[in-house]
PLY file of the C-alpha trace (Angstrom):
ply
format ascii 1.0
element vertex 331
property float x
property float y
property float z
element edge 330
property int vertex1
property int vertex2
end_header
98.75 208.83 0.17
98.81 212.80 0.28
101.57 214.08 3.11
98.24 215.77 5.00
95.96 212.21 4.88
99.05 210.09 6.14
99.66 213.29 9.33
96.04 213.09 9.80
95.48 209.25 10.06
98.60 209.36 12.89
97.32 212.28 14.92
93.53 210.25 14.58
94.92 207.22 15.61
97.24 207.99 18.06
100.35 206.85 16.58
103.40 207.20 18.19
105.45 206.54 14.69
105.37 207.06 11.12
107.39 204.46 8.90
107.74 205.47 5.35
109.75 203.70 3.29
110.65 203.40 -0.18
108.38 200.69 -1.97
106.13 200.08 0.88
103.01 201.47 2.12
103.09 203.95 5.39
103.61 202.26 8.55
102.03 203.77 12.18
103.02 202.41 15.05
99.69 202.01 16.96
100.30 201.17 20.89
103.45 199.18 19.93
102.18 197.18 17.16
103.05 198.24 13.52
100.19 198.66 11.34
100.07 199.56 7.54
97.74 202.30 6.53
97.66 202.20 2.59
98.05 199.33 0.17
99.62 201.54 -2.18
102.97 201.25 -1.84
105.20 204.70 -2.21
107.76 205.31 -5.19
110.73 206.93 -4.40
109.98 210.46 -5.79
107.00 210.51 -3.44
108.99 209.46 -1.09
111.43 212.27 -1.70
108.75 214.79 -2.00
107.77 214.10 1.75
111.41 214.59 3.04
111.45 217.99 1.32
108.47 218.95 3.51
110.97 218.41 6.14
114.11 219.66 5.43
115.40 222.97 3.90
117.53 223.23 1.20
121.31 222.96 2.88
119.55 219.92 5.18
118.46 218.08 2.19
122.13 218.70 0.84
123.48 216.84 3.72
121.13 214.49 4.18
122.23 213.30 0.40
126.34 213.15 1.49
125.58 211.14 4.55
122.54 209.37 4.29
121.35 209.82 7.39
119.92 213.13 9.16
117.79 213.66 12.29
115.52 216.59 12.30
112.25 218.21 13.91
109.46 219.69 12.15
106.28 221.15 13.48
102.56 220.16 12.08
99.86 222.63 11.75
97.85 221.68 14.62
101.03 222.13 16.65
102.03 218.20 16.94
105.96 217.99 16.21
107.87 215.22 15.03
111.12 214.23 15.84
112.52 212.56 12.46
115.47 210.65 10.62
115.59 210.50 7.37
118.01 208.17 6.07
118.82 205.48 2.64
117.87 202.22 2.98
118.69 199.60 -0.38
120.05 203.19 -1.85
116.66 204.70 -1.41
115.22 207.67 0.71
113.11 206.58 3.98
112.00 208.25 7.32
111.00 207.58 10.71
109.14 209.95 12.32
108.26 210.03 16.53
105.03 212.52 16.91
105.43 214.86 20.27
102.05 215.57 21.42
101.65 219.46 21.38
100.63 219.21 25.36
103.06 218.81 27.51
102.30 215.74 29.70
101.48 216.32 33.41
102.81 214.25 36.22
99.46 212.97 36.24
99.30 211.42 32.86
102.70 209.53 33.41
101.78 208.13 36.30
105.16 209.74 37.98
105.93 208.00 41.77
105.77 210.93 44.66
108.89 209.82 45.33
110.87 210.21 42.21
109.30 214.01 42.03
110.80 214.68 45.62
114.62 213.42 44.33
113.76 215.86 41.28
113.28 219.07 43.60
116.87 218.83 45.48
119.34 220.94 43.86
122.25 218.57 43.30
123.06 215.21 41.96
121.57 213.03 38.93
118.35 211.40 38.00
118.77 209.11 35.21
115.50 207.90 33.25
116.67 204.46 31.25
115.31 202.00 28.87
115.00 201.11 25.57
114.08 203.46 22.57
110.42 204.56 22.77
109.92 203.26 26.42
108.80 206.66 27.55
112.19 208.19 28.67
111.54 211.54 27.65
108.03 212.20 27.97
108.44 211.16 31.67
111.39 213.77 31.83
108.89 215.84 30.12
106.66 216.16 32.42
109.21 216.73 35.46
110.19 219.38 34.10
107.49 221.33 33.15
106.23 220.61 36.63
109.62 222.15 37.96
109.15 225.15 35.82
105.63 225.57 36.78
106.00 225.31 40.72
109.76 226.60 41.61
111.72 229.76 40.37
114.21 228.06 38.67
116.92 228.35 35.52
116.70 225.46 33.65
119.06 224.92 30.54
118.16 221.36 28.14
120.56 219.99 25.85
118.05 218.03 23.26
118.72 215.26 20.18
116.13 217.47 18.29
113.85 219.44 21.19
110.81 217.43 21.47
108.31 219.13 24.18
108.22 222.95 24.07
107.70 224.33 27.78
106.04 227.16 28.74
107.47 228.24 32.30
105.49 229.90 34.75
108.10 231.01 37.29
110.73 229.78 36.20
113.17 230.53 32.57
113.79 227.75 30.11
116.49 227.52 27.20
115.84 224.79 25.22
119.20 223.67 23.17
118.99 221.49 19.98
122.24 219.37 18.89
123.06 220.53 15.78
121.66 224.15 15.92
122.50 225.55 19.18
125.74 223.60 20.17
127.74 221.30 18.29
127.82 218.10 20.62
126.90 216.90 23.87
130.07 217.44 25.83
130.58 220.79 24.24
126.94 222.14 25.53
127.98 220.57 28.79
131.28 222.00 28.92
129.96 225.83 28.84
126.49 225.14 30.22
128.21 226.50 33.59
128.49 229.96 32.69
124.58 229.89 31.60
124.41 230.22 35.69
121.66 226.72 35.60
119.75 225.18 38.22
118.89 222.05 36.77
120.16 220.36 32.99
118.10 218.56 31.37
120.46 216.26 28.58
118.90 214.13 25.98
121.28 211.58 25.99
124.68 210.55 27.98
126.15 209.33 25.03
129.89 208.70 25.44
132.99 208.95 27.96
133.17 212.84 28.08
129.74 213.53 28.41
128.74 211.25 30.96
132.35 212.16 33.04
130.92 216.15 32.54
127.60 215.65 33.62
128.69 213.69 36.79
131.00 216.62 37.19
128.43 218.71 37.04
126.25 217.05 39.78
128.56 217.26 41.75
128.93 221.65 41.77
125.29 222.08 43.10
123.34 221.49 39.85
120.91 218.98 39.26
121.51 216.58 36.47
118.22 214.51 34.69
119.85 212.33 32.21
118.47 209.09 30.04
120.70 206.49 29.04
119.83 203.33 26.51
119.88 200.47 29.37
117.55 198.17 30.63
117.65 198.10 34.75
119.68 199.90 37.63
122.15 197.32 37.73
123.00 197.96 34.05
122.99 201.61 33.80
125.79 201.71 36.52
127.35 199.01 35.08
127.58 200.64 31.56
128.59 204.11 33.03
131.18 202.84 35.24
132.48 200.65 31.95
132.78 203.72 29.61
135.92 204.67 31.69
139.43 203.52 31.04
140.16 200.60 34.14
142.41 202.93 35.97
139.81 205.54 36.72
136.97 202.98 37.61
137.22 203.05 41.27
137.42 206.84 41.25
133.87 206.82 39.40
132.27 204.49 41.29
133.07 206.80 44.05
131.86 210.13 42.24
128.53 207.64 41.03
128.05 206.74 45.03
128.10 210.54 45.83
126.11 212.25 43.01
123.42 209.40 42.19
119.82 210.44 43.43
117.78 207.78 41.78
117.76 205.30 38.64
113.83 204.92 37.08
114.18 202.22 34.55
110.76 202.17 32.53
108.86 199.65 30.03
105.90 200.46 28.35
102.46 197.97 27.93
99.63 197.70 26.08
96.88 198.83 28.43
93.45 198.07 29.13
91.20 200.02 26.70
93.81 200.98 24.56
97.30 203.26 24.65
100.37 202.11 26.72
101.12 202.49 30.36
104.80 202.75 32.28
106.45 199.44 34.06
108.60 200.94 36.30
111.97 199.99 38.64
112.91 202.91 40.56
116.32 202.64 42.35
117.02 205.71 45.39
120.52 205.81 46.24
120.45 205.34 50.28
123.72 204.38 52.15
123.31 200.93 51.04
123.23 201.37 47.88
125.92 203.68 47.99
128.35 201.36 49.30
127.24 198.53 46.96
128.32 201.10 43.99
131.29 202.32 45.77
132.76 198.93 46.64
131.51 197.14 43.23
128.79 194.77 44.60
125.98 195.30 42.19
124.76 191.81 42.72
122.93 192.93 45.69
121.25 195.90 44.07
118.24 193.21 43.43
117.71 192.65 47.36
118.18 195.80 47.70
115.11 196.97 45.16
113.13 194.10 46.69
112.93 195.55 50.39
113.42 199.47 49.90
110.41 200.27 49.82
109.72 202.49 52.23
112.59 204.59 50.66
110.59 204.04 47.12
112.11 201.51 45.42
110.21 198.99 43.31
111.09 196.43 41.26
110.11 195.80 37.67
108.03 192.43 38.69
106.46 194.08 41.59
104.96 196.96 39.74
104.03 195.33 37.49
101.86 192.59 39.71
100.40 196.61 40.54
99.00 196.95 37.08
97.63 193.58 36.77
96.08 193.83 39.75
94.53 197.36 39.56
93.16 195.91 35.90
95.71 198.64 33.82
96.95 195.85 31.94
96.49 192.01 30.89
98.39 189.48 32.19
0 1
1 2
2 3
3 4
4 5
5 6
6 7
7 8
8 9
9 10
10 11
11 12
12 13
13 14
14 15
15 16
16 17
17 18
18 19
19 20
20 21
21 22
22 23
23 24
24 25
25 26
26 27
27 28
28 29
29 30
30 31
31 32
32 33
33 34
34 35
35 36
36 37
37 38
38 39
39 40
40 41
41 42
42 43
43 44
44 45
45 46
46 47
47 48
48 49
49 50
50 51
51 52
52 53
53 54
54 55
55 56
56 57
57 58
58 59
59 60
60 61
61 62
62 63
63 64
64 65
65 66
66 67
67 68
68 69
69 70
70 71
71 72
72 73
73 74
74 75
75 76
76 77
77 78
78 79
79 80
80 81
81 82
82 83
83 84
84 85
85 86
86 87
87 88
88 89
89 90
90 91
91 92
92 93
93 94
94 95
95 96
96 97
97 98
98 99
99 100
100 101
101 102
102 103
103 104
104 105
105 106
106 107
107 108
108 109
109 110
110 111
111 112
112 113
113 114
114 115
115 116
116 117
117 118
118 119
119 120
120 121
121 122
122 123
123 124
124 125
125 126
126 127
127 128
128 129
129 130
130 131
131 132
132 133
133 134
134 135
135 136
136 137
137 138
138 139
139 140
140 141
141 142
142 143
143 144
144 145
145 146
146 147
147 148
148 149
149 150
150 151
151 152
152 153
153 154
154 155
155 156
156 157
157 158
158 159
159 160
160 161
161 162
162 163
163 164
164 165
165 166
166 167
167 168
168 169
169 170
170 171
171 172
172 173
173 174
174 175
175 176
176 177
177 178
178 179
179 180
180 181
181 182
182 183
183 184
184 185
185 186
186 187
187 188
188 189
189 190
190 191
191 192
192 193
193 194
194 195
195 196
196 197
197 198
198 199
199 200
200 201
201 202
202 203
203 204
204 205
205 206
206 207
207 208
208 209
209 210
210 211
211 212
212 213
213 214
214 215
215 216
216 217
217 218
218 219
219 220
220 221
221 222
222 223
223 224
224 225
225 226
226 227
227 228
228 229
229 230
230 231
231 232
232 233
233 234
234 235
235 236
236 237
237 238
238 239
239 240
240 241
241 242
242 243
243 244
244 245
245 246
246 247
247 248
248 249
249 250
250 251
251 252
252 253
253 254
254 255
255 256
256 257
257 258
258 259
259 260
260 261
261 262
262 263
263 264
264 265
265 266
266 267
267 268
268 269
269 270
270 271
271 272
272 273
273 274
274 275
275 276
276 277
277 278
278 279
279 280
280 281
281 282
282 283
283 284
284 285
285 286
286 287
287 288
288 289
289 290
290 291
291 292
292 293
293 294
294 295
295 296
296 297
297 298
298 299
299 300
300 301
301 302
302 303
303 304
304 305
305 306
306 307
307 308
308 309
309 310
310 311
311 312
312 313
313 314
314 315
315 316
316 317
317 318
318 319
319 320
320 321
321 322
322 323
323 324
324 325
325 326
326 327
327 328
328 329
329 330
């Protein structure tokens, strides 16, 4: 299949991925469920031509010595993709994500009132989790551009490559892509400071150092919005506090009781008349919650979610009895 006919059938049928593989046909992901496109399966030199679309001539040389590179490239109708290229059975394959050329509005992600009003304070974290292609950063997306639409604000992003491109209207953006503008997560964290920021947006808390700067940085009157790989609250402050050696546990759950503004954990579903909607369980850190963290009772984080409420918490099951109910999705 020519490069242009496989771009155009993803962009028609509003495919979130691309699969191409070695010895296979092309792959879209269509509202979660693969689906080939072709019979014809590719050779590798085809293959290989596509990635060379992609990737200049010093990226292609690395992409040979490690067999593995992630990149972005832009389409002509301004969709980008956010791709790895990688060997699989010692031949060349890609994945690519398509980033819709819009930036998605509160609106269109269905964003909780409540989560937006955490997201306009001028310290602590939000953290967005779940697992890959559950909507993380298009929800962060659109918070954002929001942000830099309504409020005069500096905001710096530290991005795994940069997805969205936003377009401030009172605000100033620098968007900051691993790789080409700063060599790893806890080095653009560690001199993000001096770049005198309002909010930091960060891809990915990845590892000890970066999560232990960006809490850090909470704390000093910045706002943090963060995604991590986890499935619920409970988790995601279970696998933060973890990360740290034993000794220093107590002193993070203490920093994570202080800085924490709010946990959205999200799922996505196949929804009624096509395209895929956002399950959410939105954790706000109140008192309670706060000492649960501090003193290392996460049990009761589920009682918690199930009567908070009126402070806008929800739990997965609960929103999701929403959806079927309002018809969004089958049960």
């Amino acid at each position: 299949m020519p490069k242009q006919n496989l771009w155009t059938a993803a962009t028609q049928k509003r495919a979130s991925d691309i699969h191409v593989i070695t010895g296979y046909p092309p792959v879209l992901r269509i509202d979660g469920v693969l689906t080939p496109i072709d019979k014809q399966a590719l050779s590798e030199s085809e293959v290989n031509a596509l990635i060379h679309k992609f990737l200049n001539e010093n990226q292609y040389k690395r992409f040979l010595a490690d067999g593995d590179l992630d990149c972005s490239y832009l389409l002509e109708d301004g969709t980008r993709l956010r791709i790895n290229c990688h060997m699989a059975s010692g031949a060349p394959a890609f994945a690519a994500r398509l980033i819709p050329n819009k930036v998605p509005t509160l609106a269109d992600v269905e964003m909780p009132g409540a989560v937006m009003n955490l997201c306009r304070q001028r310290d602590g974290i939000v953290l967005f989790t779940g697992p890959t292609g559950s909507g993380k950063s298009t929800s962060l997306a659109a918070i954002v551009q929001e942000l830099l639409n309504t409020e005069s604000l500096n905001i710096i992003t530290l991005e795994d490559p940069i997805e969205f491109r936003f377009l401030p209207e009172k605000g100033l953006v620098r968007q900051r892509e691993l790789g080409t503008d700063f060599p790893s997560f806890p080095e653009g964290l560690k001199h993000v400071l001096r770049q005198d920021p309002d909010v930091v947006m960060v891809g990915e808390m990845r590892d000890l150092e970066s999560i232990s700067l960006a809490l850090t940085l909470a704390e000093t009157g910045h706002l943090m919005l963060a995604t991590l790989h986890t499935p619920n609250s409970t988790q995601t402050i279970d696998r933060i506090v973890d990360v740290f050696p034993p000794h220093q546990q107590a002193q993070v759950r203490v920093q994570l009781s202080l800085s924490l503004k709010a946990v959205v954990a999200q799922r996505l579903y196949p929804k009624k008349g096509g395209g895929r909607i956002a399950n959410r369980e939105i954790l706000v850190k109140t008192p309670a919650v706060a000492n649960i963290i501090r003193e290392h009772r996460l049990a009761e984080l589920g009682s918690v979610l199930q009567t908070g409420a009126q402070d806008g918490m929800v739990t997965f099951e609960k929103d999701l009895k929403r959806l079927i109910k309002e018809g969004r999705v089958e049960l």
